[in-house]
C-alpha positions as CSV (number, residue, x, y, z in Angstrom):
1,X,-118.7,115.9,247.4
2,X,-116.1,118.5,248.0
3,X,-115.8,120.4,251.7
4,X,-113.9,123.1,252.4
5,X,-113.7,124.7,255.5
6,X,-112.0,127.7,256.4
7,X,-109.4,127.9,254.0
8,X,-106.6,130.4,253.8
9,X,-103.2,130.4,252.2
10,X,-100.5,132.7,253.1
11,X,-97.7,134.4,250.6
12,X,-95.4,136.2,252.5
13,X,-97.9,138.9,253.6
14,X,-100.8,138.2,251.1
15,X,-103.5,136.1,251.8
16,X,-104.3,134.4,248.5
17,X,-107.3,132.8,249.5
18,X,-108.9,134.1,253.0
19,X,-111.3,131.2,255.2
20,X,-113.2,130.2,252.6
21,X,-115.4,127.5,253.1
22,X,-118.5,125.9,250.6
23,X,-119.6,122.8,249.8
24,X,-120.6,121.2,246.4
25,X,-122.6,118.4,245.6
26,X,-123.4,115.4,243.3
27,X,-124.7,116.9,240.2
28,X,-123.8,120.5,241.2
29,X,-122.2,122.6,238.4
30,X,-120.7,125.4,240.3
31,X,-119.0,128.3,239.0
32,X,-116.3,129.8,240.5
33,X,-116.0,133.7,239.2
34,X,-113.6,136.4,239.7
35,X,-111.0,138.5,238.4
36,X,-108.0,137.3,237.5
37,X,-105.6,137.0,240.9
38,X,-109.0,136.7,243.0
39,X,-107.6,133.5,244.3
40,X,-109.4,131.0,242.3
41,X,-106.3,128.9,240.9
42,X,-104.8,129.0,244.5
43,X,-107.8,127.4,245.7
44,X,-108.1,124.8,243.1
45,X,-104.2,123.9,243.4
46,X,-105.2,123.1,247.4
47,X,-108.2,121.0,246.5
48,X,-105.9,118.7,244.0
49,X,-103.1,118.7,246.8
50,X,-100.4,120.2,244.7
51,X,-100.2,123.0,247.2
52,X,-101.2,122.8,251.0
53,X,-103.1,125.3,252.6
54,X,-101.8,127.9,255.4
55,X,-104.9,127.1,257.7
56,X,-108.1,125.2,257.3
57,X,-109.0,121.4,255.5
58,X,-110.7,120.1,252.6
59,X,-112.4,116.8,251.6
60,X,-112.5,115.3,248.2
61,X,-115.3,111.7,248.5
62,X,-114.7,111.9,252.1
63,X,-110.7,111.9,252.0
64,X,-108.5,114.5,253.6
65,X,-106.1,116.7,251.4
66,X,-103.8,116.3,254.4
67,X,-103.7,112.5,255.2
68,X,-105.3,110.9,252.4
69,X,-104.2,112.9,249.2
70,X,-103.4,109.8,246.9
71,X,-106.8,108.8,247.1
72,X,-108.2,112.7,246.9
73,X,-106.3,112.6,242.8
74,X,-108.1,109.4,242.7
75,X,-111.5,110.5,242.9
76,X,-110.1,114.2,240.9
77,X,-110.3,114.8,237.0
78,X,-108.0,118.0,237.4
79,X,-108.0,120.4,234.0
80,X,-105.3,122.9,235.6
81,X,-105.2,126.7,234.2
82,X,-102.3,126.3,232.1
83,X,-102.9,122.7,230.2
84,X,-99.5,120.9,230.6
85,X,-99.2,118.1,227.9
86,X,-96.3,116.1,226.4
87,X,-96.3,118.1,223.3
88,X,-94.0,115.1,221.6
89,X,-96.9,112.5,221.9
90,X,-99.5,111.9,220.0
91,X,-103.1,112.2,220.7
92,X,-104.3,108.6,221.1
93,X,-100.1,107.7,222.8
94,X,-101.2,110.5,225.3
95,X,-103.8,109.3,226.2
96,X,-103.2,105.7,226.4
97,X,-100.6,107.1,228.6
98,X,-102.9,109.0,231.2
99,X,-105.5,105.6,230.8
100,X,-102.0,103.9,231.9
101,X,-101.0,105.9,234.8
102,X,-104.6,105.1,236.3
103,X,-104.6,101.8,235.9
104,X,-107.5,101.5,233.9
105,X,-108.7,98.4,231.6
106,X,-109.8,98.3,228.2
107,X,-107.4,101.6,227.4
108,X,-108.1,101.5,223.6
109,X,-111.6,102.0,224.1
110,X,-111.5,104.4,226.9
111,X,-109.5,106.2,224.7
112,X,-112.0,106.4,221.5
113,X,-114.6,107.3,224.1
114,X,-113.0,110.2,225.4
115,X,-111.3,111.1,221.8
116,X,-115.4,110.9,220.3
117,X,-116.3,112.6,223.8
118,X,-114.6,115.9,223.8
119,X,-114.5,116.0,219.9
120,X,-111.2,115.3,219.3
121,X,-112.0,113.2,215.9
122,X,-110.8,115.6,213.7
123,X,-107.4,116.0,215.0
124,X,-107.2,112.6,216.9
125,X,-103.8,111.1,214.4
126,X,-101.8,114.2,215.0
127,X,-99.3,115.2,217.5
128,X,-99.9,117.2,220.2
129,X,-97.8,120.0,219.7
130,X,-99.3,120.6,216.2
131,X,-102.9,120.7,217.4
132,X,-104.3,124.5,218.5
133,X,-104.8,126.0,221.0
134,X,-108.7,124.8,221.7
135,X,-107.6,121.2,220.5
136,X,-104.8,121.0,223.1
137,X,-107.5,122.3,225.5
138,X,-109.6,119.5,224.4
139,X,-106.8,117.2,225.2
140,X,-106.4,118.4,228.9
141,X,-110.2,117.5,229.0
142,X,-109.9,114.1,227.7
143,X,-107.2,113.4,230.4
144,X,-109.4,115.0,232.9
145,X,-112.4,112.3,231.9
146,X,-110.5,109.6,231.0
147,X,-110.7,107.3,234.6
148,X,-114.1,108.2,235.0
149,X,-113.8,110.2,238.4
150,X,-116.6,111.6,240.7
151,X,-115.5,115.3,240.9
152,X,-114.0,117.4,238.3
153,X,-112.0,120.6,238.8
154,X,-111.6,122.6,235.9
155,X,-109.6,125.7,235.8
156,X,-110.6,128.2,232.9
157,X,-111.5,125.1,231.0
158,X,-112.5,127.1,227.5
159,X,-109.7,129.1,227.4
160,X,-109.0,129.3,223.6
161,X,-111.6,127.8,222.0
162,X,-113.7,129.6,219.3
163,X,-117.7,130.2,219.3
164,X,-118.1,126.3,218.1
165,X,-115.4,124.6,220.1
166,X,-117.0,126.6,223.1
167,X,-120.2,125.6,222.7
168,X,-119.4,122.1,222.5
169,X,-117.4,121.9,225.4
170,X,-119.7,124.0,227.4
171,X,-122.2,120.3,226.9
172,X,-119.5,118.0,227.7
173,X,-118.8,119.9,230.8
174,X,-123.0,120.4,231.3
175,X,-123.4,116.5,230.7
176,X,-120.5,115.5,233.0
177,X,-122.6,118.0,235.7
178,X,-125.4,115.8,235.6
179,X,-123.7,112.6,237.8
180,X,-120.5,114.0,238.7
181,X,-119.6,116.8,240.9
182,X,-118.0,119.4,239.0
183,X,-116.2,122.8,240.0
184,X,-114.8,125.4,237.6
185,X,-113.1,128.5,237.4
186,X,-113.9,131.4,235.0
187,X,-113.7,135.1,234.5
188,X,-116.4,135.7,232.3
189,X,-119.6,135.4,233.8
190,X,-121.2,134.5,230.8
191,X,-119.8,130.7,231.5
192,X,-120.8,130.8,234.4
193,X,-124.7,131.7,233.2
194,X,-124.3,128.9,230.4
195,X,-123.2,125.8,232.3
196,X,-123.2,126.4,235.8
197,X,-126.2,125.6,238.4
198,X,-124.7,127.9,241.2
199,X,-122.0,130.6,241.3
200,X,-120.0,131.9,244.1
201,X,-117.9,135.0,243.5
202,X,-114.5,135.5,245.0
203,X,-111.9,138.5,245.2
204,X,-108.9,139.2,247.1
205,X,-109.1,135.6,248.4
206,X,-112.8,135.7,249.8
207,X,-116.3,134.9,249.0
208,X,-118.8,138.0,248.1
209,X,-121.6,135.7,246.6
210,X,-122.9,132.3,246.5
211,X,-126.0,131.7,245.5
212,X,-127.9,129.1,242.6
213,X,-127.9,130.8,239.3
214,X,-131.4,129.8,238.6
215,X,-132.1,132.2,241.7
216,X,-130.1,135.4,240.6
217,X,-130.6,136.9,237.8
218,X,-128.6,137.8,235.0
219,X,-128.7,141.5,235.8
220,X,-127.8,141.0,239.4
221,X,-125.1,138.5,238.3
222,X,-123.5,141.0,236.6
223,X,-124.0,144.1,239.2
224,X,-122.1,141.4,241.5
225,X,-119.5,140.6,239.6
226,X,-118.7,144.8,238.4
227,X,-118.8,145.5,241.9
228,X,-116.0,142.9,242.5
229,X,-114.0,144.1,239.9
230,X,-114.0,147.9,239.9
């Protein structure tokens, strides 16, 4: 489960994010929507302890960003906005890599599993800086996946796919829903409609909406989000 109460984070005189707080549960899908410089990378960067926050405190499984954050990236498969990779490697060497870093067993057939996973076949004996844009996103994914964990945080995770990358992808991240618990960040509410179970809109740093998408519809989805970004 993730918890967050009453976040804020501080820039000089900006407040990024503004006391948010939310949970999300095992087997939630939940969509995080909002114009770009709503707050939605800050937020995630705070929840994978790369950043803390100004006020407030989250939970990742029950550990504290603040005193337990080696065991918060345990428990995190973290897909950040801007997909850093070791563009030297290869595929399969990054990822034995990651599988390494996590101490995991049986790395050679992790890997195949996440290479088969995230569709990577194609492109799976090349290096990673030759691969395309959607490929290298399908990289970050694999890395995300690769030790198994119980939430996923995923930001602007189909960033530069095309129409049959995306819909792939969009299953992955739909299966992956079904037993872990999985947060992502989007600003096209269209994702949010295709693979999310719940969507909670945020600008300026707050939260306008948050509600299950099977109980909004589509048309008040939308008049939601246009409001939030006029």
């Amino acid at each position: 489960m993730i918890e967050i109460k009453n976040i804020t984070k501080i820039y000089d005189k900006q407040r990024a994010v503004d006391d948010v707080s939310f949970t999300v549960g095992n087997g939630e899908v939940v969509g995080l929507l909002g114009p770009n410089g709503a707050g939605k990378s800050t937020l995630m960067k705070i929840l994978t302890c790369y950043i803390p926050p100004t006020e407030g405190d989250a939970a990742i499984c029950g550990c504290s960003i603040y005193d337990q954050p080696l065991e918060v990236r345990k428990h995190i498969g973290y897909l950040p906005e801007h997909n850093p990779l070791y563009l030297d490697m290869y595929v399969r060497e990054f990822l034995r890599f990651t599988a390494g870093v996590y101490g995991l067993k049986d790395v050679s057939d992790r890997v195949e599993a996440m290479i088969k996973k995230v569709g990577l076949t194609p492109e799976s004996n090349k290096r990673i800086g030759q691969l395309s844009k959607g490929y290298r996103q399908r990289v970050g994914l694999a890395q995300a996946l690769i030790h198994d964990p119980e939430v996923l945080i995923l930001d602007e995770p189909t960033t530069g796919l095309d129409p049959n990358q995306l819909e792939e992808i969009r299953g992955v991240i739909k299966e992956a829903g079904k037993t872990k618990v999985v947060l992502l960040s989007t600003h096209i509410m269209q994702e949010v409609e295709a693979m999310c179970t719940r969507a909670i809109i945020i600008n300026h740093g707050k939260i306008v909406s948050d509600d299950s998408v099977s109980h909004i519809t589509s048309q008040q989805l939308t008049e939601k989000f246009h409001q939030v970004t006029r």
